[in-house]
ROTI-516355 format. One record per residue (C-alpha): residue number from 1; residue in one letter; x, y, z. Coordinates in steps of 0.05 Angstrom, whole numbers. Layout:
BEGIN
+-----+-----+--------+--------+--------+
!   n ! res !     c1 !     c2 !     c3 !
+-----+-----+--------+--------+--------+
! NUM !   A !      X !      Y !      Z !
...
+-----+-----+--------+--------+--------+
//
This chain:
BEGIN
+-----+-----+--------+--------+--------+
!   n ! res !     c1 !     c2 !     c3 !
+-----+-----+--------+--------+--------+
!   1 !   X !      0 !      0 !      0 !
!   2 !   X !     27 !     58 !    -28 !
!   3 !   X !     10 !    129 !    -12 !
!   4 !   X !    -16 !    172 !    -75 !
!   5 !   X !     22 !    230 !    -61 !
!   6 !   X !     58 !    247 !   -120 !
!   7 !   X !     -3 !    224 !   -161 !
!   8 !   X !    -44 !    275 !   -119 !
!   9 !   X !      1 !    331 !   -132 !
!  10 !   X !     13 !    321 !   -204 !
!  11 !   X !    -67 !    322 !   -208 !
!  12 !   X !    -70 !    385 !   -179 !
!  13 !   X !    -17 !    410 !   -212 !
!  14 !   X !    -33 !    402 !   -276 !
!  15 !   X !    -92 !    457 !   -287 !
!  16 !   X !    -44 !    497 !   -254 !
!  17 !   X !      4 !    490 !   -308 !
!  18 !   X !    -48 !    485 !   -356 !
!  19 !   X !    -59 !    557 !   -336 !
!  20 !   X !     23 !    570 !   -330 !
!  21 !   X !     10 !    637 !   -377 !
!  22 !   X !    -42 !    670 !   -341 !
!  23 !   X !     -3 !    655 !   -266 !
!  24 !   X !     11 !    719 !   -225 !
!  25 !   X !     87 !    742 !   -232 !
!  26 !   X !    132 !    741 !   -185 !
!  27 !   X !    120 !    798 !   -129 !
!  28 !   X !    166 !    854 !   -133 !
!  29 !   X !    175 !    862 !    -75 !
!  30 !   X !    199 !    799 !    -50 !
!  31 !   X !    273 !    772 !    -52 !
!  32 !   X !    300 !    733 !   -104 !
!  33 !   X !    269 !    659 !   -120 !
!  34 !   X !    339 !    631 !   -121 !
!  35 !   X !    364 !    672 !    -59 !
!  36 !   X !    292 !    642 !    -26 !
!  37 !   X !    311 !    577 !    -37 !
!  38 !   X !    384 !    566 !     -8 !
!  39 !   X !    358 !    604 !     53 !
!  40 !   X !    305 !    557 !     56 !
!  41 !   X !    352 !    485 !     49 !
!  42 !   X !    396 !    524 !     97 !
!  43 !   X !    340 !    530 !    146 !
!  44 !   X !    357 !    487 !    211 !
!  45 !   X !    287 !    454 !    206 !
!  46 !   X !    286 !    436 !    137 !
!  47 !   X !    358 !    403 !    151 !
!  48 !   X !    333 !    363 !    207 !
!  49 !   X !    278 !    345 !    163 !
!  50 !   X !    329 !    317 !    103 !
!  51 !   X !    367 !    276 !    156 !
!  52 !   X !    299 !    249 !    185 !
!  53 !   X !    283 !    225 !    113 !
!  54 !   X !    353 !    189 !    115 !
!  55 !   X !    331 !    156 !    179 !
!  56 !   X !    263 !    143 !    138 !
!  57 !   X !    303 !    104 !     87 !
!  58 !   X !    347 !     64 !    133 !
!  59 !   X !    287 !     49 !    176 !
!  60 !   X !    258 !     19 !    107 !
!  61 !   X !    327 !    -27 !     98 !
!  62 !   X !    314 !    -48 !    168 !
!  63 !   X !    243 !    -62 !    161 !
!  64 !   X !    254 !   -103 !     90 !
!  65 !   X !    313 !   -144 !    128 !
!  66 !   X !    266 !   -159 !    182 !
!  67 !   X !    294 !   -172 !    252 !
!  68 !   X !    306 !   -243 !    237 !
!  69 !   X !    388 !   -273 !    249 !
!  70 !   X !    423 !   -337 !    257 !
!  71 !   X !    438 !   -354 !    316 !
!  72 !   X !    488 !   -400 !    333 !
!  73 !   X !    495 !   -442 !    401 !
!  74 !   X !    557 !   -484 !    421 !
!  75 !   X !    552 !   -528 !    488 !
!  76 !   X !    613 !   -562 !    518 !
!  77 !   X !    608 !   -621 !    568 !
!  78 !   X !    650 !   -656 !    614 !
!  79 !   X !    622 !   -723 !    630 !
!  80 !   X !    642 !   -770 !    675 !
!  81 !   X !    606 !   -838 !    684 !
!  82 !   X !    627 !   -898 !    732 !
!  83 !   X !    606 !   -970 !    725 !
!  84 !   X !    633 !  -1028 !    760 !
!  85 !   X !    683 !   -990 !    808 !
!  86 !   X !    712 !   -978 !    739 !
!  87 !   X !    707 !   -887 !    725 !
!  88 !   X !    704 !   -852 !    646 !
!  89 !   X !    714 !   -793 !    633 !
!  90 !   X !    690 !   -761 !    562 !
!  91 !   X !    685 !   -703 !    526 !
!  92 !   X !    621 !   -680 !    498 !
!  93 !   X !    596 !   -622 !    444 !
!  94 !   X !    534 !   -593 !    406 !
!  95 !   X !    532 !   -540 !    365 !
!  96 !   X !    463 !   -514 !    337 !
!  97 !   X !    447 !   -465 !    288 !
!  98 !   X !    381 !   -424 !    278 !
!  99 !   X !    343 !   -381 !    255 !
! 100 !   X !    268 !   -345 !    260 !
! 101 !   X !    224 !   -349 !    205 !
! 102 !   X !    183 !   -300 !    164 !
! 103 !   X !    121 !   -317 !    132 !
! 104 !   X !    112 !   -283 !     62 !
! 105 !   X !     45 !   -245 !     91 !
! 106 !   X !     91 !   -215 !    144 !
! 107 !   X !    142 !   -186 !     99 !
! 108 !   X !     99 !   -161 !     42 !
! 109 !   X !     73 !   -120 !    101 !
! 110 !   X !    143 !    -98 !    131 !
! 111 !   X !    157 !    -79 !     56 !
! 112 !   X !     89 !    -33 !     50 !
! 113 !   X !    112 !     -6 !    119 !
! 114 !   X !    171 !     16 !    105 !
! 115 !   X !    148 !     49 !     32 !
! 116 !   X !     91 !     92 !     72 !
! 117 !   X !    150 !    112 !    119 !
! 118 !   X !    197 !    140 !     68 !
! 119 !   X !    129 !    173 !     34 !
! 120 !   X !    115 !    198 !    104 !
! 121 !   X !    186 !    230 !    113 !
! 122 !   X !    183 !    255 !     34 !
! 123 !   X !    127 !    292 !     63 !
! 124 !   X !    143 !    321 !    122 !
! 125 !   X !    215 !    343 !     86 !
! 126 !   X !    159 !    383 !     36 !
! 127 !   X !    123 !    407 !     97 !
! 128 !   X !    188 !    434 !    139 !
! 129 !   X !    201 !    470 !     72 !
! 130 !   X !    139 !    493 !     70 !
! 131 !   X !    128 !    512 !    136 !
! 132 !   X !    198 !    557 !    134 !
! 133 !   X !    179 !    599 !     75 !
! 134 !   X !    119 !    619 !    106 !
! 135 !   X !    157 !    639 !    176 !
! 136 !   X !    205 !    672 !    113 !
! 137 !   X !    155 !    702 !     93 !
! 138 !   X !    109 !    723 !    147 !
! 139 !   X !    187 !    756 !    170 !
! 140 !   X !    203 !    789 !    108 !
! 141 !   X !    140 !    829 !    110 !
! 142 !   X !    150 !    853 !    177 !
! 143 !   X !    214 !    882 !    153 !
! 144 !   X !    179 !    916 !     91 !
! 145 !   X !    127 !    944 !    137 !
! 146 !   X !    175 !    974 !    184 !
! 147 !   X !    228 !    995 !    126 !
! 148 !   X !    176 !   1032 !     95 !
! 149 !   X !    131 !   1064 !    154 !
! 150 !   X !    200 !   1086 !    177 !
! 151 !   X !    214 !   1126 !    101 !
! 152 !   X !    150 !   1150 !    107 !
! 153 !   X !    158 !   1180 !    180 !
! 154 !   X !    232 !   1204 !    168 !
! 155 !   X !    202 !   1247 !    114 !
! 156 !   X !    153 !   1268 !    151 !
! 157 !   X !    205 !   1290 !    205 !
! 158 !   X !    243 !   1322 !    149 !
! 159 !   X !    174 !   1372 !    130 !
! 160 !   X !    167 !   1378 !    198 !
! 161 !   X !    231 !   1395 !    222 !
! 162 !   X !    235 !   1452 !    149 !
! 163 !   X !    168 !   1479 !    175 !
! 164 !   X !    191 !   1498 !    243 !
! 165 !   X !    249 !   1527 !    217 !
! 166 !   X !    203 !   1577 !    174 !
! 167 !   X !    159 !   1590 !    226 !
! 168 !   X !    220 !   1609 !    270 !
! 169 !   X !    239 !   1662 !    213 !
! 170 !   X !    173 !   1686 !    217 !
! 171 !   X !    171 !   1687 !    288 !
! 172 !   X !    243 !   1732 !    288 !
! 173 !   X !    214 !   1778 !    226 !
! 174 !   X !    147 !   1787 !    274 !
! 175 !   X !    101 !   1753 !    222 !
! 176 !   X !     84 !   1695 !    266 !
! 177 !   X !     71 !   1691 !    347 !
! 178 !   X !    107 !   1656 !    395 !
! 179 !   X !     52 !   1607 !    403 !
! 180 !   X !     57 !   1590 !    335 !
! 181 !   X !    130 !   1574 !    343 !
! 182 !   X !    122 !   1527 !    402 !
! 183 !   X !     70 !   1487 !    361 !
! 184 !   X !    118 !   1479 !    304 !
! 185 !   X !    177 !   1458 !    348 !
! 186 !   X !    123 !   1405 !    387 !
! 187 !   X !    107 !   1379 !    322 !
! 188 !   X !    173 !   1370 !    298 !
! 189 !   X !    189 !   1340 !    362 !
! 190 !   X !    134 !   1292 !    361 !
! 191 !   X !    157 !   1275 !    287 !
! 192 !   X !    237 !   1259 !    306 !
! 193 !   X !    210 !   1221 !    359 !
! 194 !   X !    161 !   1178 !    309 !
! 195 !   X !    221 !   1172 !    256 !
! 196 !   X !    264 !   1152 !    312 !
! 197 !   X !    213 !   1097 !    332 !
! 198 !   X !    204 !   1068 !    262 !
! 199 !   X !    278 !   1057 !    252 !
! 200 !   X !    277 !   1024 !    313 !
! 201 !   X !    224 !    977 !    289 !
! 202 !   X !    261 !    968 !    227 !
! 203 !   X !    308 !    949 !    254 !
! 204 !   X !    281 !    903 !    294 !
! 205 !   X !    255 !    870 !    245 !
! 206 !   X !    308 !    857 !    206 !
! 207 !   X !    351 !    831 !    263 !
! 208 !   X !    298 !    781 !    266 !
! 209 !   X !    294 !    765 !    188 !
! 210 !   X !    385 !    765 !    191 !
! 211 !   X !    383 !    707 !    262 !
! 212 !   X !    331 !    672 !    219 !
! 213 !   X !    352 !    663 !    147 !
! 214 !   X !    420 !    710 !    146 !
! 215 !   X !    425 !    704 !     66 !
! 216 !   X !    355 !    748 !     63 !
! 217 !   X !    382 !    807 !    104 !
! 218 !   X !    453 !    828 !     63 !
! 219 !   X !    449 !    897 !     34 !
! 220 !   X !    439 !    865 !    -35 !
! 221 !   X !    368 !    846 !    -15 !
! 222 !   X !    344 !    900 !     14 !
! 223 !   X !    256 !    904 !      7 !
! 224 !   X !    233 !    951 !    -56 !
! 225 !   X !    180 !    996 !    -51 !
! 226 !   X !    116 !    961 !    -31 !
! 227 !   X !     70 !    957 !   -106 !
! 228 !   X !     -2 !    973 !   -111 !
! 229 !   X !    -34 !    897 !    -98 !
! 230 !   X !    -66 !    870 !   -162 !
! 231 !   X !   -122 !    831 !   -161 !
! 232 !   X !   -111 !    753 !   -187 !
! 233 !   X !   -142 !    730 !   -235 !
! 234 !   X !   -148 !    655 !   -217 !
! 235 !   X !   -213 !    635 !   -186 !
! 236 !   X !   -204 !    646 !   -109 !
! 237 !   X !   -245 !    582 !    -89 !
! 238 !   X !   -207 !    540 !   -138 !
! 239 !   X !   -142 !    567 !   -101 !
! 240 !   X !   -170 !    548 !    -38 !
! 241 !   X !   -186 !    470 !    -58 !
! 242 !   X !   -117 !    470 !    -88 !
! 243 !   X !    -89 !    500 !    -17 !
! 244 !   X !   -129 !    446 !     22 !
! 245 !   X !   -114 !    383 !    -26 !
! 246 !   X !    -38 !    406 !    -35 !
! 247 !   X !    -25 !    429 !     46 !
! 248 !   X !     32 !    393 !     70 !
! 249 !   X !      4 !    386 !    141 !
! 250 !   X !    -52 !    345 !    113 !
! 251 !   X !     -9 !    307 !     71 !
! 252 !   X !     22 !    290 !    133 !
! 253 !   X !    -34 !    284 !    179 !
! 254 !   X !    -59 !    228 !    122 !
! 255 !   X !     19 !    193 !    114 !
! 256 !   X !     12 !    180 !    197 !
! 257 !   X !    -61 !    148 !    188 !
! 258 !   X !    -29 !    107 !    130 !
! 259 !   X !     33 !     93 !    171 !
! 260 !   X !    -14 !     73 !    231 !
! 261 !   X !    -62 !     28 !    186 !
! 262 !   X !     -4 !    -13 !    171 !
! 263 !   X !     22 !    -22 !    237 !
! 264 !   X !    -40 !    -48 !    263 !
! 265 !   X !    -39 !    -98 !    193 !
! 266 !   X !     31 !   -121 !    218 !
! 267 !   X !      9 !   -122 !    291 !
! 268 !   X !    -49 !   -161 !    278 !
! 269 !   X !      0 !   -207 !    234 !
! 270 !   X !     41 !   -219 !    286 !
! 271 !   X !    -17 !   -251 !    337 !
! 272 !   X !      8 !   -306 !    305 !
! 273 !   X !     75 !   -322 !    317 !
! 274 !   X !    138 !   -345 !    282 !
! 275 !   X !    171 !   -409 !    286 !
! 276 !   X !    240 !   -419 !    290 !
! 277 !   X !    283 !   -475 !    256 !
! 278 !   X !    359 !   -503 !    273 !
! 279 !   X !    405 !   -553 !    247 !
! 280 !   X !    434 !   -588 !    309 !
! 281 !   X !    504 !   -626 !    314 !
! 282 !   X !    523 !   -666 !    374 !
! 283 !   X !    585 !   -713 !    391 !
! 284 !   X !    591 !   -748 !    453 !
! 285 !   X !    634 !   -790 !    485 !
! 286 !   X !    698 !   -765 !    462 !
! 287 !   X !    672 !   -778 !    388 !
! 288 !   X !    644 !   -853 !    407 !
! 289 !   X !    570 !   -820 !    388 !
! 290 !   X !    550 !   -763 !    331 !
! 291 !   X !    487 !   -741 !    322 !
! 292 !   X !    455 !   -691 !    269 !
! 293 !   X !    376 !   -659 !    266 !
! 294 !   X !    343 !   -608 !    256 !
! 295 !   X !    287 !   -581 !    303 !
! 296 !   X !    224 !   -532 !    307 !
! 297 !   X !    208 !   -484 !    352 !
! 298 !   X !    135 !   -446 !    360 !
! 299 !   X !    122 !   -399 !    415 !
! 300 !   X !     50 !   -390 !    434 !
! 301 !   X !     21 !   -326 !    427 !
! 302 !   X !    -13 !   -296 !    490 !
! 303 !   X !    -37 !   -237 !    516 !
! 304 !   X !      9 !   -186 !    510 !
! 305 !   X !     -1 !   -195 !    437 !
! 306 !   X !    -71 !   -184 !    434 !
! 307 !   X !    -59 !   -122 !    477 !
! 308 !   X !     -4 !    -98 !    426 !
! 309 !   X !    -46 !   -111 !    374 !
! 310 !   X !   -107 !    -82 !    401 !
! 311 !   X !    -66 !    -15 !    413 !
! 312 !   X !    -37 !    -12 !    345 !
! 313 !   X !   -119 !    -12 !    317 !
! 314 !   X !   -136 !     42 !    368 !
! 315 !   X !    -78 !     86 !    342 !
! 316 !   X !    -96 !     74 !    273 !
! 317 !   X !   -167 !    103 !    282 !
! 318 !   X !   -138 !    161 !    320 !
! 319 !   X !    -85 !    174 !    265 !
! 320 !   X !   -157 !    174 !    217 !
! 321 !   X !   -191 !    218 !    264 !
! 322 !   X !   -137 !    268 !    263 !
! 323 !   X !   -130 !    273 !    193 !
! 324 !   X !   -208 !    276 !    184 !
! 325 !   X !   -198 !    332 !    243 !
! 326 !   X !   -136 !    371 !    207 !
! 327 !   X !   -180 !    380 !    145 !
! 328 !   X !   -236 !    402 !    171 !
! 329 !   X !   -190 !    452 !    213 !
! 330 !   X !   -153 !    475 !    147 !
! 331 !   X !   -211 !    487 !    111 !
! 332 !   X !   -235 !    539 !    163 !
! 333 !   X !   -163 !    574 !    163 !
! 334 !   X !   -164 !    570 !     76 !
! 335 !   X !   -226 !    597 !     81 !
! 336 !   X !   -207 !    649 !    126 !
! 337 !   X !   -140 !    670 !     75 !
! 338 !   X !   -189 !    673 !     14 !
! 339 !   X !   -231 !    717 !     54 !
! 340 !   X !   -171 !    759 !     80 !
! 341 !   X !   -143 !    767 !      8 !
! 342 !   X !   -208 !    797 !    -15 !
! 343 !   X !   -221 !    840 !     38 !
! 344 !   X !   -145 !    873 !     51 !
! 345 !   X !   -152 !    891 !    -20 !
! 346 !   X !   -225 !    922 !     -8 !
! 347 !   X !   -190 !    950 !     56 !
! 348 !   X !   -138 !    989 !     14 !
! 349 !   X !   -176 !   1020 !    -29 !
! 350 !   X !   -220 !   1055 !     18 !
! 351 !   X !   -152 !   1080 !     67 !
! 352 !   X !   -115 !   1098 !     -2 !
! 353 !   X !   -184 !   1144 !    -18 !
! 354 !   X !   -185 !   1163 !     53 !
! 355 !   X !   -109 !   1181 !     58 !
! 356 !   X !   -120 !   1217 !    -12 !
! 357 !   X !   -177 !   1255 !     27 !
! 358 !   X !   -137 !   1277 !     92 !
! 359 !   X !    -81 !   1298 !     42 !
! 360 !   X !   -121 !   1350 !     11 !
! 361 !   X !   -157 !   1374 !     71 !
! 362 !   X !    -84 !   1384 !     96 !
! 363 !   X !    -66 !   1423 !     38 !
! 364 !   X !   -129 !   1466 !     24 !
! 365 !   X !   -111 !   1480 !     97 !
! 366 !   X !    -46 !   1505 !     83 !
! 367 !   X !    -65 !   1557 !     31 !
! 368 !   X !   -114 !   1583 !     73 !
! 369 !   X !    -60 !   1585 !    121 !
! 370 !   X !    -11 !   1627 !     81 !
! 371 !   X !    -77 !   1669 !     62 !
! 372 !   X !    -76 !   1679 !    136 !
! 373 !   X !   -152 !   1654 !    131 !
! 374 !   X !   -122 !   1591 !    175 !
! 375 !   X !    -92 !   1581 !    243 !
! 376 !   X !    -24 !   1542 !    247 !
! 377 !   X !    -52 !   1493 !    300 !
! 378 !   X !   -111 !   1478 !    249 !
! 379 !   X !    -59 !   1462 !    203 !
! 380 !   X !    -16 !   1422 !    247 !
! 381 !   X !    -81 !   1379 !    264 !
! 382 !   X !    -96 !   1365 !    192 !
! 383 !   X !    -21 !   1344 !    180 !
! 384 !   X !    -26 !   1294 !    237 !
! 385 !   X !    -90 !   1269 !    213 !
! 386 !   X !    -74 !   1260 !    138 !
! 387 !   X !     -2 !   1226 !    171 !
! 388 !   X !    -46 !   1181 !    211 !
! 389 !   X !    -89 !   1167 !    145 !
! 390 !   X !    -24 !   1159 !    106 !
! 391 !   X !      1 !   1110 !    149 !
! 392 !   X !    -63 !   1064 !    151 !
! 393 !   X !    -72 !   1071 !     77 !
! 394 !   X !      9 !   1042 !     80 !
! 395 !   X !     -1 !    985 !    127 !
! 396 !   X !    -69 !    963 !     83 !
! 397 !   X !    -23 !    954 !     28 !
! 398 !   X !     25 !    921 !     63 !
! 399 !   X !    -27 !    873 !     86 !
! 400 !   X !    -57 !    860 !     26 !
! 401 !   X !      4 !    851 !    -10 !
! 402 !   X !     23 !    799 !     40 !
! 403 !   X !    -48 !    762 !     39 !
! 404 !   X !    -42 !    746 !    -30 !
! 405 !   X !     35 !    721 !    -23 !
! 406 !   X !      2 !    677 !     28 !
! 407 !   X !    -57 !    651 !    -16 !
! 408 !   X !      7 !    640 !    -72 !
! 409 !   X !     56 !    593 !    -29 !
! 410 !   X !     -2 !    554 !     -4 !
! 411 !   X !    -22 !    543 !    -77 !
! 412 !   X !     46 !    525 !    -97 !
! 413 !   X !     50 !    581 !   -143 !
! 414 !   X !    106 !    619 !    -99 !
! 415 !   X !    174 !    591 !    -77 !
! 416 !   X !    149 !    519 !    -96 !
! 417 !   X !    212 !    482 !    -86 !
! 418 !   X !    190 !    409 !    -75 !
+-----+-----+--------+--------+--------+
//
């Protein structure tokens, strides 16, 4: 019993390819494919999953061997035997050679066992792989998002920190009052502070991307400017059976059911138990006697047996269960992305038109402020507000940007290395 994996995923990857010239390009503003994937087989967790596929295969050698061996026994004997006052002494030997037996039944089913447990390691190899690029890439949007709230703010600081410096002119020429002055140094103030804040963020973040995959974090991959999201033009809900049919962790949540179903095949096998055969060889006294059989051993099976055997169903059908229960737990969280990826986009628009809205209240403000038909302090609020309105409009794209690089590596159709 073989597990259809690769048969599964070239089934759902062939519409996918079928489609190949209407698949999204790559994101801009993501690293390199090629850079993506050394980090990735450089990742710690995708190593330890390589070597555990190495156990997978020697644990399949093992299992086709089967823990049958010769053994061989050798018994030496002193004898001495006394009739008629008269005492002999002899020397006596046996040496015996055997061996357990396995019935065909038995191996056929070691041999399927250890197949479904180099599958199962195939797939949890794919699923450490998988599993990294999306802590890759969950990390290398936290570093975009800070990298570019803290551009934004640092300009900001910059305006700020010009404005004051007019107003101060103004203040010492006796076009603008003292109170006036105080606002514009608070509001540069508050800006360095903010600018200061966001490069602190930044850099936060990318200390975290550089301890976690320290290829991704060189100055020659440094995030671009985050794009305006584009809407794909796959159907969502065919995305989101492809995500559930094609997710690793249910791959692998289905490899341990199939792993468990044939342990409990094996287990149940093995109620019944083997016999063991031996050639025996026996020469006693001092060569006078030789002797040569063969013999049969056949322990009787009892109840730790049934127990084991017993156990190895129940895990089986908790193995099924879990599988049955990791599906039903993926399709909430796929349906959940596909909803996310729709919505962030929806979300953007609306902060981009609101941001767009803020900006020119700010600015009609300003005229009327050099007009002198506007306070300072009602332009300083209208700055802060279309900065506020800036920055959500920023962090909506971020998030929808990232939403549908999500919804693309769970399809397969980003960083699909396996």
């Amino acid at each position: 019993m073989r597990l259809p994996v690769l048969i599964s995923a070239l089934a759902l990857a062939l519409p996918l390819l079928a489609h190949a010239e209407g698949a999204p390009p790559y994101p801009s503003e993501l690293p390199p494919a090629e850079l993506v994937r050394e980090a990735i087989i450089e990742a710690p967790d995708v190593q330890a999953a390589a070597a555990m596929r190495d156990a997978g295969l020697a644990t399949r050698r093992q299992l086709v061997a089967g823990p049958q061996e010769w053994v061989a026994r050798v018994d030496y004997l002193r004898r001495r035997a006394t009739q008629g006052g008269d005492s002999e002494r002899t020397s006596d030997w046996e040496l015996a050679l055997e061996r357990p037996l396995r019935s065909p039944t038995k191996a056929n089913l070691d041999r399927q066992l250890g197949d479904i447990r180099v599958e199962e390691a195939d797939v949890a190899l794919a699923d450490a792989r998988h599993e990294t690029a999306r802590e890759l890439l969950s990390l290398w949007y936290d570093w975009l998002r800070a990298r570019t709230v803290a551009t934004m703010l640092r300009d900001q600081s910059e305006l700020a920190t010009r404005e004051a410096s007019v107003v101060e002119r103004r203040n010492s020429l006796g076009d603008a009052s003292a109170l006036d002055l105080s606002r514009a140094r608070a509001a540069a103030a508050e800006a360095q502070a903010a600018a200061s804040q966001g490069l602190a963020r930044a850099e936060q973040a990318r200390i975290m991307l550089e301890h976690r995959f320290p290829r991704l974090a060189g100055p020659g991959s440094m995030p671009g400017p985050a794009p305006r999201p584009e809407t794909l033009s796959s159907d969502l809900s065919a995305l989101g059976r492809a995500a559930i049919e094609r997710d690793h962790g249910l791959l692998l949540a289905r490899a341990a059911a199939a792993r468990g179903l044939a342990e409990s095949r094996r287990a149940l096998a093995d109620r019944r138990p083997d016999p063991s055969v031996g050639l025996r060889m026996a020469r006693e006294r001092s060569g006078a006697d030789g002797m040569v059989g063969v013999y049969l051993s056949i322990p009787f099976g009892g109840e730790a047996r049934r127990a084991a055997a017993d156990a190895s169903v129940a895990t089986a059908d908790a193995l099924a269960r879990r599988a049955a229960a990791t599906q039903r737990r993926l399709e909430a969280e796929v349906g959940a992305l596909i909803h996310a990826v729709e919505s962030s986009r929806a979300n953007w628009q609306v902060s981009e038109a609101a941001a767009a809205l803020q900006a020119g209240v700010a600015e009609r403000l300003e005229t009327a402020h050099r007009l002198g038909e506007a306070s300072l302090g009602e332009v300083l609020i209208a700055r802060r507000q279309a900065k506020q309105a800036a920055l959500a409009s920023l962090e909506a794209r971020i998030e929808a940007l990232q939403r549908r690089a999500r919804l693309l590596l769970d399809v397969h159709l980003l960083w699909d290395y396996d």
